[in-house]
N, C-alpha and C positions, 0 to 999 in steps of 0.2 A: 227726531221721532221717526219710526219705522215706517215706511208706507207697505199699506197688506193693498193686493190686485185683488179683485172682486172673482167669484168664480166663472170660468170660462173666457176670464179676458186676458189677453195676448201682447208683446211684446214685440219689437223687431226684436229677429233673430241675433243678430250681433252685435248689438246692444244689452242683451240677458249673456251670450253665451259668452264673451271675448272676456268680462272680466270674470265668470266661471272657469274658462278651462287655465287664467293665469294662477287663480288662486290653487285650483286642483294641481296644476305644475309645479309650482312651489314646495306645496306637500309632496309629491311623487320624487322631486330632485331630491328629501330626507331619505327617501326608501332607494333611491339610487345611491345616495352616498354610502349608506348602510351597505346594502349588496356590493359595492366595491371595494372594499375593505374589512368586511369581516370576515369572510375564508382567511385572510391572511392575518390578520388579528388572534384569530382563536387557534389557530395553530399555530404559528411562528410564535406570536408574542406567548399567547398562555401556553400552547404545547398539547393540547388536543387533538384527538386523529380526524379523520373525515366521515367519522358517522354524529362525531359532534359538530363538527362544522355545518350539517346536514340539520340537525338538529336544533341550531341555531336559528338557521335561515328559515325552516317550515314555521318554526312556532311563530312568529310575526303572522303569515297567512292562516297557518290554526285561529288563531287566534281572533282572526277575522272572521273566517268561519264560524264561530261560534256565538258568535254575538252580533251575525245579521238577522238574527232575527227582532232582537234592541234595536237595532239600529234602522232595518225595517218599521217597527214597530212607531220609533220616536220619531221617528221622519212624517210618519201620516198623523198622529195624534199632537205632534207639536209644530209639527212647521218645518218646512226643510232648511232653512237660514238659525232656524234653533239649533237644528239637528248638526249643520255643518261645523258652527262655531265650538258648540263641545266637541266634534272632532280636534277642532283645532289646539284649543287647550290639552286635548291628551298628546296632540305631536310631541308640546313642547315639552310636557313631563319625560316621555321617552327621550327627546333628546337630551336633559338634564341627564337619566340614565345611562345613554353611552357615554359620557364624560365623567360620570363618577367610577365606572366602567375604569376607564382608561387611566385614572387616576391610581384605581386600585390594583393595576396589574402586575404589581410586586406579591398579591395573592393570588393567583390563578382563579383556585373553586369560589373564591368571594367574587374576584373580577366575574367571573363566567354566571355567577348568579344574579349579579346585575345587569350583564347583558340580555341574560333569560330575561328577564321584569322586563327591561328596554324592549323586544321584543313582543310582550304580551302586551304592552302599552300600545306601542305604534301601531297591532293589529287592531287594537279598538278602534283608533285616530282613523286608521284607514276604511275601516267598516262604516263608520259614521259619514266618514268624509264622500266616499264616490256614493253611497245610495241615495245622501242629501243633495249631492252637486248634479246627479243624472235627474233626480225626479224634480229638484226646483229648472235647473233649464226644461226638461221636457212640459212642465207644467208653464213655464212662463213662456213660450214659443209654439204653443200644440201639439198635441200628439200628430199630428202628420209629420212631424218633422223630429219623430222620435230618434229614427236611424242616423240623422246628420247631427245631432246632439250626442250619439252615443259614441259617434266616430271619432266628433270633435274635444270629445273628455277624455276620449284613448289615446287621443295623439299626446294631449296635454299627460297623459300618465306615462306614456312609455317614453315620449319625450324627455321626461322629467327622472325616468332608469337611464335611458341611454346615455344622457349628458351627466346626469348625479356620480353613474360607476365612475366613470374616467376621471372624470373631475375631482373625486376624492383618494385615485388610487395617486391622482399628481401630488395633492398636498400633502397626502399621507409620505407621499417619498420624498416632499421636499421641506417638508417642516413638522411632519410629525403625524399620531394619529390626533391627538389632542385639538388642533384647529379644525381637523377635518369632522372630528363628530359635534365641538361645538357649536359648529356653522346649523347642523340640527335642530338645534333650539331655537335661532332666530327667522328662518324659513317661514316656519309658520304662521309669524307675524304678517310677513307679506302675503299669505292666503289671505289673512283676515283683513288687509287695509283692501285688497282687489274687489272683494263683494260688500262691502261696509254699506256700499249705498245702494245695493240691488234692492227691490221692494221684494216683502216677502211674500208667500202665495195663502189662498185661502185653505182651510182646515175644514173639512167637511165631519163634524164632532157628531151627527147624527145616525151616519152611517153604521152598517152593523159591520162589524169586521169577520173576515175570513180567517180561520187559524192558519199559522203558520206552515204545520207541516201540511195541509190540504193545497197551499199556494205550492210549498215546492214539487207535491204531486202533478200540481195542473203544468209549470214548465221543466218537469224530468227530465224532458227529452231532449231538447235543447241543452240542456243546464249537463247529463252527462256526455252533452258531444263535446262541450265546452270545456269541462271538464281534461279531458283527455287531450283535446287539442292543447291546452295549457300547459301539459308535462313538459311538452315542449319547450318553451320556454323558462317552465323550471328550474329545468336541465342545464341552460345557457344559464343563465343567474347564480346558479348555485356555483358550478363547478368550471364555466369555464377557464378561469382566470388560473385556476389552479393544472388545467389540463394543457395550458401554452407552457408554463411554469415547469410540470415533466416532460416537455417536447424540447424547451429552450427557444422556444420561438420570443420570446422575451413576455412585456405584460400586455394584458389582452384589451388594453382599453379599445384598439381598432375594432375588436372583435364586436363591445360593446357599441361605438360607434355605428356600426354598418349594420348591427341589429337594428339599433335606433332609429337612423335615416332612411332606412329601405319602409319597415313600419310607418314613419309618420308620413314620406312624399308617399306612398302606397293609398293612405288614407286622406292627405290631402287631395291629389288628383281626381281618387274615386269614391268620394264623399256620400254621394249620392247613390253608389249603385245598390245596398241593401233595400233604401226604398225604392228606384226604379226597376230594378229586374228580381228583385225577392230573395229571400233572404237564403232560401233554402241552395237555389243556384248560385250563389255567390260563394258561402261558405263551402258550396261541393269541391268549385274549382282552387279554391285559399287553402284548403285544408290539401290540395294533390301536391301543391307546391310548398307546401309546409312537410311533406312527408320527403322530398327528395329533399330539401336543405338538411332536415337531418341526416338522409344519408351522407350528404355530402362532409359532414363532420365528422360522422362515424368512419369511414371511409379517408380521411384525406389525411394525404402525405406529405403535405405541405402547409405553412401557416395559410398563404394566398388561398389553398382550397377552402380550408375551415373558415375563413373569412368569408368568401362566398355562400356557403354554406349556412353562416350568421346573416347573412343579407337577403337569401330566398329562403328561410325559417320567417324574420321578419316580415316580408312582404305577405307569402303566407298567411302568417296568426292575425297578421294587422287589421283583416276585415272580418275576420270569425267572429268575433263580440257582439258588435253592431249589426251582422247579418242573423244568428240563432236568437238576440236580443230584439231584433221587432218582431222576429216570431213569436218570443215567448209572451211579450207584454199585450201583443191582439188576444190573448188569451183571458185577460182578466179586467173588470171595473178600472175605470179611473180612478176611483178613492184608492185603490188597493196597488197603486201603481208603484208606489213606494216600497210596499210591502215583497213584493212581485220583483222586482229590480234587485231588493234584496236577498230572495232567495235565489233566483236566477248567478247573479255574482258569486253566492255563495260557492258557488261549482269551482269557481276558477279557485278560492281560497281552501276549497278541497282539496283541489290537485296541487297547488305551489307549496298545501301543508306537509304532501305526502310525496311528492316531490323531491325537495331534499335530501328527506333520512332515507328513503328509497334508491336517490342515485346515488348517494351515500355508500350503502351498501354496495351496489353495482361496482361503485368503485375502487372500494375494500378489496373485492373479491375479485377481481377482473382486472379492470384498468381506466383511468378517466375518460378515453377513449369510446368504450362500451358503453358509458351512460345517453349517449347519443343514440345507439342501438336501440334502445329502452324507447327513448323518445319519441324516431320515428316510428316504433309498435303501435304507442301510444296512441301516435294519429291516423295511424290506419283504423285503431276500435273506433277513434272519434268518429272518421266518415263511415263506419257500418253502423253506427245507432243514430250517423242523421240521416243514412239510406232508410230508415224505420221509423224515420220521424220526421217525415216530410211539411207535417202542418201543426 
């Protein structure tokens, strides 16, 4: 039987949160494996260019985007341990998809429409998944300790990219793509054994709720610094793998690696500074050194540099989340925290939607190279609308 926490009553911290960010890791290493093998999936094996490829990868995060406001919504009105588990169930359906995917890829437009589905699945899974797993830890640990809750579900997500790419671009080269997408479908399961026995939080069914679009006007301004900081990362997700690949620097798993690591010790070491020096000074300084890593990719003539490059992006974006995200949730009700979280996120699944098909085209037209360019633009807009939106 479930145990439901009474409202306002709290947990130790690492006791709610440690089997939270394993289960949210679990799910995140599906969308890592996915992102390290699909650029080369859809063009090598099916034979599509690089605005499909683009197109691929955005619609997972469209996808998310569109449906936080569901998943906003079912998080406060059902519980966030309800909310999380049908995320979890839509994992597994998506990963079924990439394996039917892969099975079919003696038809290209059939296979590529099943990966689309796979896609528009996994953006649900994801949508569901981080706005139930940020608002039950924040709720089960207090809102004081929103920021180290938001840091610690980022590690556990880019963690969960970082190691997913590489790890599925080995298997894919060493046994196929088939083992590597089928390992998608079982992941999920281990979300769900991680929190099985967290207690769920209370449902405050009285309250009157705030529309949607009113919540993402109240955190705009955060949400489009976030926003734009995110292209960044996009960028790397989408195309790098393919941009070592026209250089010959071989495959980019290091690349993904050194994103990874820089990101999570980033965020482990400085866990704490969104809530002790604020959110608005943290991200000023994350976002200066996120706009030179992309230079450094746009720019480098060497694998060694773009690797570095990959490593101060990382460091970078790693605290932006967490730092614009205590800002935006001081903005609204506790009931509506879920809601709030939801739209705020939504930003990010803006920009990784628009993201792809965007460096896409860059790419097309230019060269892989240049989508880096884009990048660090990107994050110069991010810090002039957080110079404008200081609270």
């Amino acid at each position: 039987m479930s145990i439901t926490l009474q409202k306002d009553q709290t947990i130790d911290f690492y006791k709610a949160v440690i089997p939270i960010i394993i289960s949210v890791f679990a799910v995140y290493l599906t969308i890592g494996i996915a992102l390290g093998i699909l650029p080369k999936f859809v063009q090598q094996q099916l034979g599509f260019n690089t605005l499909i490829v683009g197109l691929v990868i955005g619609l997972q995060f469209l996808s998310t985007l569109l449906t936080r406001a569901y998943s906003g919504k079912t998080t406060d009105t059902k519980g966030a341990k309800s909310s999380k588990m049908l995320g979890i169930t839509f994992a597994i359906v998506a990963g079924i998809a990439y394996v039917l995917s892969v099975v079919s890829q003696g038809t290209p437009v059939f296979a590529l429409g099943l990966l689309l589905l796979a896609r528009i699945i996994h953006g649900i899974a994801e949508s569901l998944l981080v706005t139930a797993a940020l608002t039950w830890g924040i709720t089960l640990v207090g809102p004081s300790k929103s920021g180290k809750v938001m840091t610690w579900n980022g590690i556990a997500m880019y963690a969960g990219i970082a190691i997913g790419a590489p790890l599925s671009i080995w298997i894919s080269g060493a046994y196929g793509y088939f083992p590597a997408f089928a390992i998608i479908v079982l992941l999920p399961l281990v979300s769900w054994l991680a929190t099985a026995k967290l207690p769920a939080t209370h449902i405050d069914k009285d309250h009157v709720r705030t529309p949607f679009y009113k919540v993402i006007g109240t955190v705009s301004g955060q949400g489009l610094s976030l926003a734009f900081s995110s292209m960044a990362f996009g960028c790397i997700a989408s195309f790098i793998a393919l941009f070592f690949a026209e250089k010959h620097w071989g495959d980019a798993s290091l690349a993904f690696i050194t994103f990874g690591t820089c990101y999570v010790l980033t965020r482990l070491f400085f866990a704490s500074f969104p809530d002790k020096f604020g959110g608005y000074r943290v991200a000023f300084f994350s976002l200066i050194i996120e706009v030179i890593g992309q230079v450094m990719i746009w720019t480098a003539a060497s694998k060694g540099m773009a690797i570095i490059g990959c490593g101060l992006t990382g460091i970078g974006f790693s605290l932006v989340f967490p730092s614009l995200g205590v800002l935006a949730i001081q903005k609204v009700k506790p009931q509506m925290r879920g809601t709030a979280l939801g739209a705020y996120v939504a930003f990010v699944d803006l920009s990784l939607g628009l993201s792809g098909p965007l460096a896409g085209l860059i790419a097309g037209w230019f060269s892989y190279q240049a989508v880096y360019l884009f990048g660090g633009l990107s994050v110069v807009l991010s810090i002039i609308i957080l110079m404008f939106n200081k609270k």
